[in-house]
FINUMAR-251540 format. One record per residue (C-alpha): residue number from 0; residue in three letters; x, y, z. Coordinates in nm, 4 decimals, decimal comma. Layout:
<dopas>
- NUM:ALA:X:Y:Z;
...
</dopas>
This chain:
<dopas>
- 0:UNK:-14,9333:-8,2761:-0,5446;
- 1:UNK:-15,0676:-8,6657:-0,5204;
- 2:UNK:-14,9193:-8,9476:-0,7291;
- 3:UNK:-15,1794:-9,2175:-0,7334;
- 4:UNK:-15,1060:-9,6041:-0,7215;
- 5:UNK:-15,0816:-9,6114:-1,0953;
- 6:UNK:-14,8732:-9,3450:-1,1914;
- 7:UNK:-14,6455:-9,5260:-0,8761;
- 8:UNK:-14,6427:-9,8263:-1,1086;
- 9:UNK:-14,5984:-9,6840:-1,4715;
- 10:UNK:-14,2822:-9,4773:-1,2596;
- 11:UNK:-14,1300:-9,7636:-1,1842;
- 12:UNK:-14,2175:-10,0063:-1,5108;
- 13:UNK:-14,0258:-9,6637:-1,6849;
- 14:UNK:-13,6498:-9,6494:-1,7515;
- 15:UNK:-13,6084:-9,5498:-1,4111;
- 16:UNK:-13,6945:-9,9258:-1,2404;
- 17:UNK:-13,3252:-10,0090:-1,2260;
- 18:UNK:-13,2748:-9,7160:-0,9697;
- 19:UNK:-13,4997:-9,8892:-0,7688;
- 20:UNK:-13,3302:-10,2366:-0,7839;
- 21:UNK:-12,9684:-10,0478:-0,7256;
- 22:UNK:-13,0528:-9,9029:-0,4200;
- 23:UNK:-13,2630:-10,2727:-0,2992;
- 24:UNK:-12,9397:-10,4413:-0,3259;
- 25:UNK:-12,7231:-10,2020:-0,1876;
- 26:UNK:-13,0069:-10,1749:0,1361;
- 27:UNK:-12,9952:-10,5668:0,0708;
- 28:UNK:-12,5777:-10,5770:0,1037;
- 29:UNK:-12,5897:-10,3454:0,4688;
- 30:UNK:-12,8256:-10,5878:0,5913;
- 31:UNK:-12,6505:-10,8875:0,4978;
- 32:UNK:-12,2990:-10,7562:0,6070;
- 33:UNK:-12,4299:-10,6437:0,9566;
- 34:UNK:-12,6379:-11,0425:0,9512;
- 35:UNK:-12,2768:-11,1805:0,8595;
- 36:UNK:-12,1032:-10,9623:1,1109;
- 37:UNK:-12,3227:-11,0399:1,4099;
- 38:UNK:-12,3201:-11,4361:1,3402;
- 39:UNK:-11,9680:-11,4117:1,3418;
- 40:UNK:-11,9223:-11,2244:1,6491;
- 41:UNK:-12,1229:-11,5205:1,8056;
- 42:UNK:-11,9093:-11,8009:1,6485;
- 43:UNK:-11,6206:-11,6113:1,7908;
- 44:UNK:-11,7210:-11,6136:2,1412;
- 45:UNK:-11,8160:-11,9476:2,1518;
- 46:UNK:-11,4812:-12,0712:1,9572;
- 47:UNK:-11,2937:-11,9174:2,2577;
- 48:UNK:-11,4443:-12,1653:2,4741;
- 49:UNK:-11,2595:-12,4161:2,3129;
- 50:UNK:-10,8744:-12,4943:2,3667;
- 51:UNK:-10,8650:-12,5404:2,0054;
- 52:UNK:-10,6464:-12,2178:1,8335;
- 53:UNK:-10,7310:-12,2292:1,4623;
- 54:UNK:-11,0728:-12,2213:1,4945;
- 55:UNK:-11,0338:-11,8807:1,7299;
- 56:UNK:-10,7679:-11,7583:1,3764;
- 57:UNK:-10,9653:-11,8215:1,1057;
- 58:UNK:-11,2721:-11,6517:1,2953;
- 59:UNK:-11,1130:-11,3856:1,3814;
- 60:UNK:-10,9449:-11,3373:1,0249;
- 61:UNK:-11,2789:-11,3591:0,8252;
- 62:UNK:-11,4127:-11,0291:1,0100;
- 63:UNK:-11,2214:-10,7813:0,7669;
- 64:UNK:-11,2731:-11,0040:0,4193;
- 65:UNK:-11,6123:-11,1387:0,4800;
- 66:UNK:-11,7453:-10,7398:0,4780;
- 67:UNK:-11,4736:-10,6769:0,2089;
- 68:UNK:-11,6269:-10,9868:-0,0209;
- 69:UNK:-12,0284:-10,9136:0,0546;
- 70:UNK:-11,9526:-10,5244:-0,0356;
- 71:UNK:-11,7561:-10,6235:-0,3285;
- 72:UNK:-12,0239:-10,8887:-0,4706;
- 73:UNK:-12,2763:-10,6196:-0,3552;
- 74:UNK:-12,1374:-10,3354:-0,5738;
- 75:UNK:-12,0403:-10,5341:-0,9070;
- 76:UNK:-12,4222:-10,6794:-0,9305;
- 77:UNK:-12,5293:-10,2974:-0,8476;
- 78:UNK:-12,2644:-10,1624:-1,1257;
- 79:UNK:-12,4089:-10,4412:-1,3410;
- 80:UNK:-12,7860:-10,3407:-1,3288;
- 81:UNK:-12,6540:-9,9492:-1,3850;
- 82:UNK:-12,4239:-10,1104:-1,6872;
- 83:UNK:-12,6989:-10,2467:-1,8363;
- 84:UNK:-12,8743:-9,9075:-1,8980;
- 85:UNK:-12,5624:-9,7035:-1,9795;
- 86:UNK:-12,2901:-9,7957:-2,2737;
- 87:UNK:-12,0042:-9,6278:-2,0949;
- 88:UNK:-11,6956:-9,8406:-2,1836;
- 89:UNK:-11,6125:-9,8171:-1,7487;
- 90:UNK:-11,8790:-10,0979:-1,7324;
- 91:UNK:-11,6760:-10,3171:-1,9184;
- 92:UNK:-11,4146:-10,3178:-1,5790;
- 93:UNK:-11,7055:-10,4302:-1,3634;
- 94:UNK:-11,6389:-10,8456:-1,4327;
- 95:UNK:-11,2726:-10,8420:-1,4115;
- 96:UNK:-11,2325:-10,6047:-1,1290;
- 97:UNK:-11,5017:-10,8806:-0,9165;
- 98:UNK:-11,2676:-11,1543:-0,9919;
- 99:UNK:-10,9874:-11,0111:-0,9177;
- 100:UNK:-11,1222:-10,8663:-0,6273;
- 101:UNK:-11,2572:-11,2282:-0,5005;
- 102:UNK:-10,8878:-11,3263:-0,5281;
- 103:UNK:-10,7371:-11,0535:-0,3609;
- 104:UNK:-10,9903:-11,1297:-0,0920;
- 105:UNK:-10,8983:-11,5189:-0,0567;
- 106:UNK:-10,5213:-11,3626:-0,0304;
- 107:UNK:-10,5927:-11,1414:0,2602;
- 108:UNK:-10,8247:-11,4048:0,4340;
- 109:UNK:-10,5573:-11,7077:0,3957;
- 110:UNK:-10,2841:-11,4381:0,4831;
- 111:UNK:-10,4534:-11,2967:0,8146;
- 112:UNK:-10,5422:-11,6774:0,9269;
- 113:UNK:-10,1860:-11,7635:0,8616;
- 114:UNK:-10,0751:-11,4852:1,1073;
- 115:UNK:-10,3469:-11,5472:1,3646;
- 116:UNK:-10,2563:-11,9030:1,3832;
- 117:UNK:-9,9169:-11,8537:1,4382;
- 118:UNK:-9,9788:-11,5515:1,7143;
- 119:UNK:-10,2050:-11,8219:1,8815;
- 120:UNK:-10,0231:-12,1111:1,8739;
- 121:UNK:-9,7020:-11,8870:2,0340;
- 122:UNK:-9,9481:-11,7826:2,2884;
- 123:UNK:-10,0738:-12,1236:2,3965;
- 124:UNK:-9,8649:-12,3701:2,2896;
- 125:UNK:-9,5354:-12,2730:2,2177;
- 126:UNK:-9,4333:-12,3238:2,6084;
- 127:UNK:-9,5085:-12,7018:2,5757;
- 128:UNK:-9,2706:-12,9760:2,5796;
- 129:UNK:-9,2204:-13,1090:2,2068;
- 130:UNK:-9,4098:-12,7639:2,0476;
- 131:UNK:-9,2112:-12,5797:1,7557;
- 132:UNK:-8,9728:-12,3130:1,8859;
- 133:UNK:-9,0784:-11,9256:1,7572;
- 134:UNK:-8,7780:-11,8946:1,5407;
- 135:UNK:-8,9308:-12,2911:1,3327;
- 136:UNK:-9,2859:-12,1395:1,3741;
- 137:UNK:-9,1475:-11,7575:1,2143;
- 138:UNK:-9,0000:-11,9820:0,9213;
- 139:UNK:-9,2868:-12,1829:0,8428;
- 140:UNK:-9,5221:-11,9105:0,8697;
- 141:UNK:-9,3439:-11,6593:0,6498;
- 142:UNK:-9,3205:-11,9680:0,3813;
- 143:UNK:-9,6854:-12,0079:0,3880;
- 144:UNK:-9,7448:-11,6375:0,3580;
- 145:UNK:-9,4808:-11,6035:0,0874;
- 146:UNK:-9,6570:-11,9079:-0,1406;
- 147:UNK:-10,0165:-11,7421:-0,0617;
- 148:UNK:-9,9256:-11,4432:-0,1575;
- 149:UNK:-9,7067:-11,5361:-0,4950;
- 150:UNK:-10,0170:-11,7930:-0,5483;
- 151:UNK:-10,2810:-11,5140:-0,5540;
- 152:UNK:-10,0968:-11,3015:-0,7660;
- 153:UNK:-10,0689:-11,6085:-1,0131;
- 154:UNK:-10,4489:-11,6386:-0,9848;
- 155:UNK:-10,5355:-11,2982:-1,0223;
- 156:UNK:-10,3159:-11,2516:-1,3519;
- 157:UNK:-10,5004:-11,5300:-1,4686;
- 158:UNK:-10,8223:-11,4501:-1,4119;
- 159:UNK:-10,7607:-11,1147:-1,5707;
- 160:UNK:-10,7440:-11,2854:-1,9118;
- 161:UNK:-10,3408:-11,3211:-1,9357;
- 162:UNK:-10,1467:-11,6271:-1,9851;
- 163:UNK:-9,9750:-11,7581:-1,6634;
- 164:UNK:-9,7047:-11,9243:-1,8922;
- 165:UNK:-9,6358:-11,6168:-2,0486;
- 166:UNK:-9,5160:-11,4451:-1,7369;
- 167:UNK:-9,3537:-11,7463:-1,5695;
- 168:UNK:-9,1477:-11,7155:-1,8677;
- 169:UNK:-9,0775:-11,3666:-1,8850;
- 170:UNK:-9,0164:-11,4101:-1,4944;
- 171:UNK:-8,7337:-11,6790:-1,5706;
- 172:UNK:-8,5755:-11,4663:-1,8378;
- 173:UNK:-8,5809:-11,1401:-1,6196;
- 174:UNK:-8,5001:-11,3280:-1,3504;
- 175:UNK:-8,1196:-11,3288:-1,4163;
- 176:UNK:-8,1082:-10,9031:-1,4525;
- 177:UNK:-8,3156:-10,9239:-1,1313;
- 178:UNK:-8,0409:-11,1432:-0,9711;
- 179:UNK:-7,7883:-10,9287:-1,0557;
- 180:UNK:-7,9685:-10,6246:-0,9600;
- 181:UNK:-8,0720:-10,7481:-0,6678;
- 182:UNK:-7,7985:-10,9838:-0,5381;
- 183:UNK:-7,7879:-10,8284:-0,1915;
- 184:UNK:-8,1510:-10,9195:-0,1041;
- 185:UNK:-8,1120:-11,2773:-0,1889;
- 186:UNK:-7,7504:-11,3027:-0,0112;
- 187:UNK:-7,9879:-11,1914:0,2440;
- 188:UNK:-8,2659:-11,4269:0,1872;
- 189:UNK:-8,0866:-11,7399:0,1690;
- 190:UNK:-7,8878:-11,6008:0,4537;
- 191:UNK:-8,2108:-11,6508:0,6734;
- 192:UNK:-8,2546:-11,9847:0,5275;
- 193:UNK:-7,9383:-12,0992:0,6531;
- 194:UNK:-8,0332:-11,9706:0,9639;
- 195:UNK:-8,3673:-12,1610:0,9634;
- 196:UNK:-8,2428:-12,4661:0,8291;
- 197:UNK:-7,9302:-12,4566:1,0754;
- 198:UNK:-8,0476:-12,2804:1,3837;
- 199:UNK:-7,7334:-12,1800:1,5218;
- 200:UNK:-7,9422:-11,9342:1,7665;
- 201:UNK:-8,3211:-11,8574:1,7918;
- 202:UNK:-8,5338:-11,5823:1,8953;
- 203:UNK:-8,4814:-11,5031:2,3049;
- 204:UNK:-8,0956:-11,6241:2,2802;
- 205:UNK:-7,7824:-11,4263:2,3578;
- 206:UNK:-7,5451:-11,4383:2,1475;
- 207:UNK:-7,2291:-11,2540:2,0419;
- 208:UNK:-6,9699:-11,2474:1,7717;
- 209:UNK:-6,5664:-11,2825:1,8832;
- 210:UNK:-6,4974:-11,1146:1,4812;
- 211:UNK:-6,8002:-10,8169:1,5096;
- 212:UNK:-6,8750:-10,6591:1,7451;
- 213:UNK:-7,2764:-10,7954:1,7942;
- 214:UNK:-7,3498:-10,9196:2,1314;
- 215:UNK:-7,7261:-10,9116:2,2777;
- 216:UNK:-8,0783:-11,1046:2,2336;
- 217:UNK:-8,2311:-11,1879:1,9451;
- 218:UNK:-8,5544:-11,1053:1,9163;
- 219:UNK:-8,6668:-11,1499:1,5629;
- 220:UNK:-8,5002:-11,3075:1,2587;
- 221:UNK:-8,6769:-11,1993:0,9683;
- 222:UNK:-8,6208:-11,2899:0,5798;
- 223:UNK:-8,4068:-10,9343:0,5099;
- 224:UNK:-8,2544:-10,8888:0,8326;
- 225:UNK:-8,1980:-11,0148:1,2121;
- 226:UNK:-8,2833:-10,7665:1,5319;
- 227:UNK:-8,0938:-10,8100:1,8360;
- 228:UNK:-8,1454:-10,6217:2,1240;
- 229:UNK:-7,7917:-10,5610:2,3201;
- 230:UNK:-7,7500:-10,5185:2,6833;
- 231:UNK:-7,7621:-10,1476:2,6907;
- 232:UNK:-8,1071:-10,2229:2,4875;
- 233:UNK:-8,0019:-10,0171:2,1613;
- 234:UNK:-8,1318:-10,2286:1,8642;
- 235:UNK:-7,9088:-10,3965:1,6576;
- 236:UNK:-7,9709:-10,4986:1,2431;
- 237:UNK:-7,7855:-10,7264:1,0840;
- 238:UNK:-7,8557:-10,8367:0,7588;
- 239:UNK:-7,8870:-11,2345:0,7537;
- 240:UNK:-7,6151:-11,2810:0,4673;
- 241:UNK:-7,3416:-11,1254:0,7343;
- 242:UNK:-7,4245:-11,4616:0,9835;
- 243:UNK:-7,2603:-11,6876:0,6685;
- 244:UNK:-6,9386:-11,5131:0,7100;
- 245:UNK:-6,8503:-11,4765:1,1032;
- 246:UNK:-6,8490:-11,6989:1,3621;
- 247:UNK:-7,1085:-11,6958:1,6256;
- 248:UNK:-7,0925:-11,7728:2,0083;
- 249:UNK:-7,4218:-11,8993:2,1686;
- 250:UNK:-7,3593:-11,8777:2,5623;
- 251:UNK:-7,7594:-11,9369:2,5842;
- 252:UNK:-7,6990:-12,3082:2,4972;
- 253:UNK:-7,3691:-12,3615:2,7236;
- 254:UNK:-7,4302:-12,6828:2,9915;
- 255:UNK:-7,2407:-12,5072:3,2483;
- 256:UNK:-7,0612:-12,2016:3,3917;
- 257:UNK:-6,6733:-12,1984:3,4531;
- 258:UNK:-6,4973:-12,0459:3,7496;
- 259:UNK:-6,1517:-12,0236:3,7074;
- 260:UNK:-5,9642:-11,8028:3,9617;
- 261:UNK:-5,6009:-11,7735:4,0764;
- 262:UNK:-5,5723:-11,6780:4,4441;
- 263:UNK:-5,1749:-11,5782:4,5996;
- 264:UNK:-5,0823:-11,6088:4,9484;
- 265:UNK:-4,7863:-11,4977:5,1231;
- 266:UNK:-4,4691:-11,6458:5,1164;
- 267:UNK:-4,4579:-11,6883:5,4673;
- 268:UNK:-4,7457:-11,9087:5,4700;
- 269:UNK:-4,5735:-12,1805:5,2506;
- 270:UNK:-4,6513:-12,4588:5,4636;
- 271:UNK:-5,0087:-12,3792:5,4863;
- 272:UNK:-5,0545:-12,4349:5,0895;
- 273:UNK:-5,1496:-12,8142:5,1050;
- 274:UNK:-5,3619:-12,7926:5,3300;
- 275:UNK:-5,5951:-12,4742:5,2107;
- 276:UNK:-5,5348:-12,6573:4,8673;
- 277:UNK:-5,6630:-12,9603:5,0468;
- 278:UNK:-5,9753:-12,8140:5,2129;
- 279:UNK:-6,0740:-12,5942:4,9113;
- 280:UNK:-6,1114:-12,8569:4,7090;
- 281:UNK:-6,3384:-13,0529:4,9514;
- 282:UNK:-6,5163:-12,7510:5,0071;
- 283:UNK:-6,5941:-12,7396:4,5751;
- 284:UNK:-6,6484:-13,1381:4,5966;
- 285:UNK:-6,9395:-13,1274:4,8917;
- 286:UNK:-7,0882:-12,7445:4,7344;
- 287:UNK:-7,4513:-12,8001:4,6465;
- 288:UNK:-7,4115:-12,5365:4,3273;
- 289:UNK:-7,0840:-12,6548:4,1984;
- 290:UNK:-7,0906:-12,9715:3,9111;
- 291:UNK:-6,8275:-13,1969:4,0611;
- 292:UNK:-6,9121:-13,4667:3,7834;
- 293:UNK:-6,6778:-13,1947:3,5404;
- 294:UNK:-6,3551:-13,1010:3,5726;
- 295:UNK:-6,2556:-12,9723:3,9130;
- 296:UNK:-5,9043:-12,8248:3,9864;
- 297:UNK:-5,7189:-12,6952:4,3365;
- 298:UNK:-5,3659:-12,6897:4,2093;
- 299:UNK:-5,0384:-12,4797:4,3619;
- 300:UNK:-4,9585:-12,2867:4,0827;
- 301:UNK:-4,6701:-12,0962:4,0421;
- 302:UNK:-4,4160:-11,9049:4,2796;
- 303:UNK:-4,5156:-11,5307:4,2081;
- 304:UNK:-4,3257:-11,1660:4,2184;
- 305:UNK:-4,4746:-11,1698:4,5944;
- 306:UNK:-4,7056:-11,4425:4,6188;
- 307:UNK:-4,7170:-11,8360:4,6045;
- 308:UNK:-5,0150:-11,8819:4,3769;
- 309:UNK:-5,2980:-12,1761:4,3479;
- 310:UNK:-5,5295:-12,1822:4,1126;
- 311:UNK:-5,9348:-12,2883:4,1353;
- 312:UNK:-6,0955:-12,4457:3,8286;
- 313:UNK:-6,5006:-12,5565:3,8260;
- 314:UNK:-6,8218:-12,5346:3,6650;
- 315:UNK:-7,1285:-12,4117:3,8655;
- 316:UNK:-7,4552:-12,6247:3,8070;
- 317:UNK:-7,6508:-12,3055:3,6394;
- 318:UNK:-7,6388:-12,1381:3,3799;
- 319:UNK:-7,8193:-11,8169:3,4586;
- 320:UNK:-7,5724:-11,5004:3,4669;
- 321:UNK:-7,7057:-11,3830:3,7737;
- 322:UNK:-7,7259:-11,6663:3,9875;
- 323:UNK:-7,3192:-11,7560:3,8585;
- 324:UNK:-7,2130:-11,4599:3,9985;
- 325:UNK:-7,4234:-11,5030:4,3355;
- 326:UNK:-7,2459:-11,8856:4,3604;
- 327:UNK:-6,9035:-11,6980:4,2804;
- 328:UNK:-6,8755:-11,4755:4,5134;
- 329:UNK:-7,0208:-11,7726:4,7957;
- 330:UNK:-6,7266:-11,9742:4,6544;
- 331:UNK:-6,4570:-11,6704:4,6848;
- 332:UNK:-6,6039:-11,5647:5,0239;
- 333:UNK:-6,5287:-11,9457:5,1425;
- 334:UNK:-6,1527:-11,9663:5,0197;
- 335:UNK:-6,0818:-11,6261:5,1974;
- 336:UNK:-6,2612:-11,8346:5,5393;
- 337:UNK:-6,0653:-12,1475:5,5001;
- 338:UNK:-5,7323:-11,9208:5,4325;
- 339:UNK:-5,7724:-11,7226:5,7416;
- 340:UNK:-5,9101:-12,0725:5,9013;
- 341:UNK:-5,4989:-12,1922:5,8720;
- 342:UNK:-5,3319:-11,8688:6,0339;
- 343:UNK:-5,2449:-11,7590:5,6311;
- 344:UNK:-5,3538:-11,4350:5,4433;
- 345:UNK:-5,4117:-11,3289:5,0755;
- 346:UNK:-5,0812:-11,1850:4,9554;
- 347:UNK:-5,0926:-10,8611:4,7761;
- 348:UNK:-4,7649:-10,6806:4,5893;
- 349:UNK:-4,5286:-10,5624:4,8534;
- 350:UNK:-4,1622:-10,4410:4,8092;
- 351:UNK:-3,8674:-10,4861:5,0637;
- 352:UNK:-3,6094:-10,2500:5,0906;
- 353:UNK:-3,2701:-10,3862:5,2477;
- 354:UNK:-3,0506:-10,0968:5,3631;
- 355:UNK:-2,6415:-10,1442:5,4521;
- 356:UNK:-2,4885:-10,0310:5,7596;
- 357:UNK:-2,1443:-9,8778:5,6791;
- 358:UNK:-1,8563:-9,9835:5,9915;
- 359:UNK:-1,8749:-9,7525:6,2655;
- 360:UNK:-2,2112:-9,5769:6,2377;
- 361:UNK:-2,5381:-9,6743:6,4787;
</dopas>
């Protein structure tokens, strides 16, 4: 069976043309998402050249909402041509679902950049002197994303046909049954804003509570709850409201490490005690890891149950956990030399037993 050129023609000058033009601009939307796609494939390799980081987010962000917005606009203008030769009242969704739509888009796109940006800027500039810490950078960005977000819901209510007023008003009335019902959450929220606002720890610090027991490293303070990781790395949530109630110890901010030992020797050795007092001190004045600019104490202490007792008080130079213990046990291992050095040894508990000899018996 042949179809001439003319019967081609009165086809498509029939009812049946807008077939035609639906399936050009959906053929027309592929080509222009894969055209879109592929230019911004190139703009992102050549924007990760550059030492700049936003450029690299907001590239990489568009790749999910750029298709989103070209199928979107692609559909609705196909739905419109197919509206146009049908009545069906489901037509009549096709303009407000596209604006909406648009908006929803601008959300995700401003949302995704947001989170790019601040994964970059942690990733390349957060190690620099005078760059915002993660726990400033978590704060801002979840602000940013918070106001996008409540923004584009705003707009989309709008654009939808409904009065903005209207539900900013019906917001502030509800919003005292929502308080109430809800009063947990926001102890919670403005929990983390005191947090933010006072930084009394940030992410990567150890800290630990004397009135809980919560001691470990923080690793991310979000707007519900905090994580921290303990030492025996079992996760640990505590909801941000609880930090407003408890006091909280910071040891990753302490200037210095204390030693503070008390060492006995025997009673026999009592004349030996000013002089290992003496030389232990000048051994703490002269050690390259101990801060002799802070308090440093050699002191005879106290006459014991079985030992005459002098105590050591200093601060080592570092703060690291690891490297205290290494300069303790350098610092014990050199009073236990300089005690042995004077003829004198490290008393430990001992008992004497004094027996009577009756008259008359060996």
């Amino acid at each position: 069976m042949e179809i001439n050129i003319s019967q081609l023609i009165d086809l498509l000058s029939n009812d049946r043309w807008w077939i035609a033009q639906v399936f050009l601009l959906v053929l027309a939307t592929v080509s222009i998402n894969f055209i879109a796609n592929f230019l911004l494939n190139k703009l992102r390799h050549k924007a990760g050249r550059t030492s700049t980081a936003w450029d690299d987010a907001l590239l990489a962000s568009a790749h999910g909402p750029l298709s989103a917005l070209i199928w979107l606009l692609g559909i609705a203008f196909a739905a419109d041509i197919a509206g146009q030769q049908s009545q069906a009242a489901v037509f009549n969704l096709i303009d407000p679902v596209r604006r909406v739509g648009v908006v929803a888009i601008a959300t995700w796109f401003l949302v995704r950049s947001i989170k790019a940006a601040e994964t970059n800027y942690i990733h390349s500039q957060a190690d620099q002197e005078g760059a915002l810490d993660r726990t400033t950078l978590t704060a801002i960005s979840n602000l940013g994303k918070i106001s996008v977000v409540i923004t584009g819901t705003l707009v989309g209510i709008q654009s939808m046909g409904y009065s903005i007023s209207g539900v900013l008003a019906f917001g502030g009335i509800g919003g005292i049954a929502i308080g109430f019902a809800a009063k947990d959450m926001l102890a919670n929220l403005f929990g983390s804003l005191i947090i933010f606002l006072d930084r009394p720890f940030k992410i990567g610090d150890w800290i630990r509570s004397p009135d809980r027991e919560i001691e470990g490293t923080v690793e991310q303070i979000g707007w519900r709850m905090t994580v921290i990781r303990t030492f025996s790395k079992n996760p640990i949530y505590v909801p941000n409201s609880v930090f407003s109630t408890i006091a909280i110890e910071n040891p990753s901010r302490m200037t210095n490490r204390r030693i503070h030992e008390t060492i006995g020797i025997r009673y026999a050795d009592f004349k030996a005690m000013e002089r290992i007092t003496s030389e232990v001190k000048a051994m703490l004045m002269t050690h390259p890891e101990i801060d002799s600019t802070l308090t440093l104490m050699v002191n005879f202490n106290r006459y014991g149950a079985s030992s005459l007792d002098f105590f050591v008080y200093t601060f080592t130079k570092t703060t690291n956990w690891a490297r205290f213990h290494e300069v303790k046990q350098d610092v014990l291992l050199k009073i236990g030399q300089i005690i042995e050095n004077n003829n004198a040894e490290i008393a430990f508990p001992t008992s004497t037993v004094h027996l009577q000899v009756e008259p008359g018996q060996a």
